[in-house]
Each structure stands twice: as structure tokens, then as C-alpha cells.
N, C-alpha and C positions, 0 to 999 in steps of 0.2 A: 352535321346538317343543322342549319338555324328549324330551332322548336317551329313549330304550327302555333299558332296564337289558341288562345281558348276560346269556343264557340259563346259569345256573350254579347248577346245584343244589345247595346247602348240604349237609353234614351232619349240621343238625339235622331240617332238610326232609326226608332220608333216612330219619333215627331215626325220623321224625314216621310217614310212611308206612309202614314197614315195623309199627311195632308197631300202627297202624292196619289191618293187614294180618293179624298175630298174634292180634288180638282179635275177628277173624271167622273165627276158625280154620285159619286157611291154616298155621301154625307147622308147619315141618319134622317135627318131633317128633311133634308132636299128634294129623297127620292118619295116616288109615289107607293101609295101603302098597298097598292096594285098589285105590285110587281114583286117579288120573289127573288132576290138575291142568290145565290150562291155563288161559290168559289172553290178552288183545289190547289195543294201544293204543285210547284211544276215537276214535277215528278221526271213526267216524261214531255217528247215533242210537245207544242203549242198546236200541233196539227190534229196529234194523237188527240189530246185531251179534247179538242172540240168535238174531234169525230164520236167518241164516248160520251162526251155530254149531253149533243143532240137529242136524241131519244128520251134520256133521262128527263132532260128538262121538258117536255113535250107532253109524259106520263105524270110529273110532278104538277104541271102546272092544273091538268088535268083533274087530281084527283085531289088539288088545294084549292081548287076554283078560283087561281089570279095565275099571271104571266110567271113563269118559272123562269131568270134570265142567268147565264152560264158567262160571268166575266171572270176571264183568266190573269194572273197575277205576274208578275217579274220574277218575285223568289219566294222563299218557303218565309220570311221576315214577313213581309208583306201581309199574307194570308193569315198568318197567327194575330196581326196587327189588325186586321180588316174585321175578324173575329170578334177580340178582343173589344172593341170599339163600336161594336151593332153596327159595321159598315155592310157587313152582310149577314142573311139568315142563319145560312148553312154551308157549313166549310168540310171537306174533306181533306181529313190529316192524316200524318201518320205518326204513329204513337210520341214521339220526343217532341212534333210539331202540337201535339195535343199538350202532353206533359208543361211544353213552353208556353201552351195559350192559357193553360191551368195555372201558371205563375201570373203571367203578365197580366190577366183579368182579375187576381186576385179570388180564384177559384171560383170564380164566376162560370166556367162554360163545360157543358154537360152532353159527354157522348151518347149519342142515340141507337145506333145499328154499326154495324161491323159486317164483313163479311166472315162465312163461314170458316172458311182459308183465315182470316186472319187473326185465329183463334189458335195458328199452329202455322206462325209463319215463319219464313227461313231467307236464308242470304245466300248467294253462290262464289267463289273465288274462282277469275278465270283467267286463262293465261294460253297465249303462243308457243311460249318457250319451252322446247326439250328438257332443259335439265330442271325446272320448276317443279316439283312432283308433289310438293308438301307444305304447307302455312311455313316451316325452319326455312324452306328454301327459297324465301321471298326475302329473304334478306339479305343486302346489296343489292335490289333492284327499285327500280321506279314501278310504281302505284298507285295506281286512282282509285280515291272514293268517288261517290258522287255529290249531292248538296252536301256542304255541312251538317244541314240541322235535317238529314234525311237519317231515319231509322233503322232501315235494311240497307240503307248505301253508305254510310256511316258510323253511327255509333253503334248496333250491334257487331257490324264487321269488327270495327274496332276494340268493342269488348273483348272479341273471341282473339283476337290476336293477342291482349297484354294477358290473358289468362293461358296462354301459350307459350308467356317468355319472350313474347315482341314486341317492341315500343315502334310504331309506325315511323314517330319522330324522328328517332334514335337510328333504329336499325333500317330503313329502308333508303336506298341511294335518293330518291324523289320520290315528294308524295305532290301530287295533284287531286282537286275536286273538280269534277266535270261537272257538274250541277244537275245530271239526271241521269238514272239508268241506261239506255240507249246511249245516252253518250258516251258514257265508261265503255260499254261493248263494244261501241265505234272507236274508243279509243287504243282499246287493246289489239283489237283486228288488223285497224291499220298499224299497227309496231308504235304509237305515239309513247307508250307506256308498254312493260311489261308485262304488268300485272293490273288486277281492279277487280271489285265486288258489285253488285249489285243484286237487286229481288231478283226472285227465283222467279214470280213469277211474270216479269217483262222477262226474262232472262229464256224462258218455255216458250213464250210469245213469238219473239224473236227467230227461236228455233223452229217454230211451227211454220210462220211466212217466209222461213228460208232468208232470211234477213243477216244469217250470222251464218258462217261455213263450218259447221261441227267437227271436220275433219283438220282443221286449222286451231278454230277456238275449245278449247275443255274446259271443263268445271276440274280442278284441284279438291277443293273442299268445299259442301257443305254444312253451314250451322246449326245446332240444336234451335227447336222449332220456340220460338216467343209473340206478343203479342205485337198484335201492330194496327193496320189501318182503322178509323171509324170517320163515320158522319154524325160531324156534331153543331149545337147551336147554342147560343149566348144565354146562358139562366133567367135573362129574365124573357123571354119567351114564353108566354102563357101555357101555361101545361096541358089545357087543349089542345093546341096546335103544334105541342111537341109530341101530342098521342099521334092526329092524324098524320104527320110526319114519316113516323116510326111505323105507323100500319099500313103506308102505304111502301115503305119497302119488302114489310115483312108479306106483305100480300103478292110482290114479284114472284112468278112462279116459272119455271121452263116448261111448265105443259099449254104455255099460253104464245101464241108468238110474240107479245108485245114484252112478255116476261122475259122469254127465252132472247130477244134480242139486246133488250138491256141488260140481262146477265152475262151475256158472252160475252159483250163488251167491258163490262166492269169485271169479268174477270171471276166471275163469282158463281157457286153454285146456288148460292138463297144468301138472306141477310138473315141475320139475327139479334137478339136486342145485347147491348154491353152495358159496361160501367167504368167509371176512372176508376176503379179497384183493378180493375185488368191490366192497368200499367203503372202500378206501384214499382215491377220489375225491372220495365224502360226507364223510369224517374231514377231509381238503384244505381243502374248501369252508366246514366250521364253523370249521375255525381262521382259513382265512383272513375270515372273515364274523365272528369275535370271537363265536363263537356257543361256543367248545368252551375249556373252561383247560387 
């Protein structure tokens, strides 16, 4: 099987995106100091993520006294890029997409809040197939990750296979990236692929809306639990405004409905505060997985 290329964003790639970013008005400059930026990896649907943003942004804008506005990106490149660039305030990453914005701003941007979950987050491996039973028995079959630069759809899945004696490159008949969780599920269900990982916790999601047929689809294996998603913003962000930020997540409560409906949606039981010291681990695991330069 020809190698997978190494996950390495150019910078033309960067220039490319960003000023794709500057011509829908996102430019530093441009926009009005009103308005409240944010962004998120595409993780999941474009549908999904709106529906979960709503609210959010609704409560955000709320409790920061300007427009809270929810522009969604093309790829996980993008969003690290949009970051990186003070094209927007506040980005939701997940930990490698952080680890990369930590490179490419030249350690300029500073995780704020996390969710609880994602202090003990995990991967699922799942599969159609009868005779698949075990991580050994993925080999000689086709496999989806999902984004490249996705954390729980990729480079951890990935860790846990070569610390198992699999080289995804090497030993699997196909490997495919669906570019987001749901899709990998989608992919495996319909027989596109044999095999694919993705979060555990779309992966629950999915299972709760009946959205995946559990008698068809299994989980094989789960991963030991590591760190992952946060909501972060560009350092030079006044440290005021990265308090109020931060305390208006930490103030989401479920005893509240407005709490309780943004947390459902995000998937969260509370947020709580982080640090880039939390993903010294994910930083570890791309270099050693030849995922990071």
C-alpha cells in the first residue's frame, strides 16, 4: 500500500486559507469590534454544529455584551489558521488542532475551558464485520479515520494501533479519512469501509437518536481515556475578557434551562478551567506518530 503522506500543513496551505478567510470578511481589521467571532473544527455535520451553536452563541453574546456570531469553517486547517491570525476570538479545538495552533501562532493561543468529559476522553473502533473481533484483526481490511488533523478520529486512534503492532499504512488493505465522525459511522454502516474510529462521544450520540443500528454496528475496542477538546483564544486577548470568557462557561449550570440546554448540546456535563500542559501527551503522541514537524 503507497504510505499516507505526513499530516503537515504547508505555508502555502496556510496563506491559501487564511485569505480565503479574509474574503468572507473575517480580516482583523475589517470586522466590527461589535461582534464576537467564533469558530469550530468541522468535526461533525455543518448542520450539527449550527444546531449546537445557536444557543451558545445567544448566552455568549449575552453575557459579553456584543453579538456572539457562529461562522463555520471547511476543514480543521482553516480554523487553526483563523486562530492563529486573530480572525476570530474563540475557536473550539480538539487537542492536536490546539497543539497545531500552539505551533503555528508561535505559542501565542491559550486554552480557556474544556469540558468535563474531556479530561478522560476516549476513541471507539467499529466495525460490521463478523470475523473483526480485535485491533490484530483489522489487518487486511479498509479503514476510516476521520479528519486528518482530528484527535479522537485520528491521531489517537492511530497511536493506540502502532502501540499494538499495527501500522495503518502498512497493514491495513485501505485507509480513508472521512473528515468527521458521523461520516466514518456513515461509512462503516453502509459497507463503504470495514472498519473506522471515531469519538466515543458522537459515537453515544448517534446511538441515543437511533441514528446507527447497534445490532449491525459494534464497538471492537475502546481507548485508554486522554485529553482532548477546549475552547481557546489568541494571547493577546486582554486578560479581562479572557476572565469573563471563562466565567461565563464555568457559570453553565444544568439546574438552569438555559444551562441545561447548552450543555446537552455540547455534550457536556459543566466546563471547567484547562491549560496547554494538558496536551503535552497529544503533542508526544503526533510527534511520535510523525503526524507533527
Amino acid at each position: 500500500m503507497q504510505k499516507q503522506p505526513h499530516l503537515h500543513i504547508s505555508r502555502r496551505t496556510l496563506l491559501a486559507s487564511g485569505a480565503a478567510l479574509a474574503a468572507t470578511g473575517w480580516a482583523t481589521g475589517a470586522r466590527a469590534q461589535a461582534v464576537f467571532r467564533v469558530t469550530a473544527i468541522p468535526d461533525e455535520s455543518p448542520t450539527e454544529l449550527a444546531r449546537k451553536a445557536a444557543p451558545l452563541m445567544k448566552y455568549l453574546g449575552e453575557r459579553l455584551g456584543v453579538k456572539a456570531e457562529f461562522t463555520p469553517v471547511n476543514d480543521y486547517a482553516a480554523c487553526v489558521e483563523a486562530l492563529a491570525n486573530r480572525q476570530v476570538d474563540l475557536a473550539w479545538l480538539g487537542g492536536f488542532t490546539f497543539v497545531q495552533a500552539l505551533q503555528r501562532s508561535g505559542g501565542k493561543v491559550v486554552p480557556l475551558v474544556q469540558r468535563e468529559e474531556d479530561k478522560h476522553f476516549r476513541s471507539v473502533f467499529i466495525t460490521t464485520q463478523d470475523g473483526i473481533r480485535s485491533l490484530a484483526d483489522l489487518k487486511g481490511h479498509s479503514f476510516s479515520f476521520g479528519s486528518q488533523s482530528s484527535t479522537s478520529g485520528h491521531l489517537m486512534p492511530r497511536s493506540y494501533l502502532l502501540a499494538a503492532g499495527i501500522d495503518p499504512d502498512r497493514d491495513f488493505k485501505r485507509v480513508a479519512y472521512s473528515g468527521a465522525h458521523d461520516a466514518t459511522a456513515a461509512a462503516v454502516a453502509a459497507g463503504k469501509v470495514d472498519a473506522g474510529t471515531l469519538n466515543i462521544s458522537v459515537w453515544e450520540k448517534l446511538l441515543a437518536d437511533k441514528k446507527v443500528d447497534a445490532s449491525r454496528v459494534r464497538v471492537i475496542y475502546t481507548t485508554p481515556a486522554y485529553y482532548d477538546y477546549n475552547w481557546t483564544v489568541h494571547a493577546d486577548m486582554p486578560a479581562a475578557q479572557r476572565e469573563r470568557i471563562t466565567k461565563a462557561f464555568l457559570d453553565l449550570s444544568p439546574a438552569t434551562p438555559e444551562g441545561k440546554e447548552i450543555l446537552d448540546l455540547q455534550r457536556a456535563s459543566k466546563f471547567v478551567p484547562t491549560s496547554a500542559d494538558n496536551y503535552k501527551g497529544i503533542e508526544a503522541a503526533a510527534r511520535n506518530a510523525g503526524l507533527l514537524k
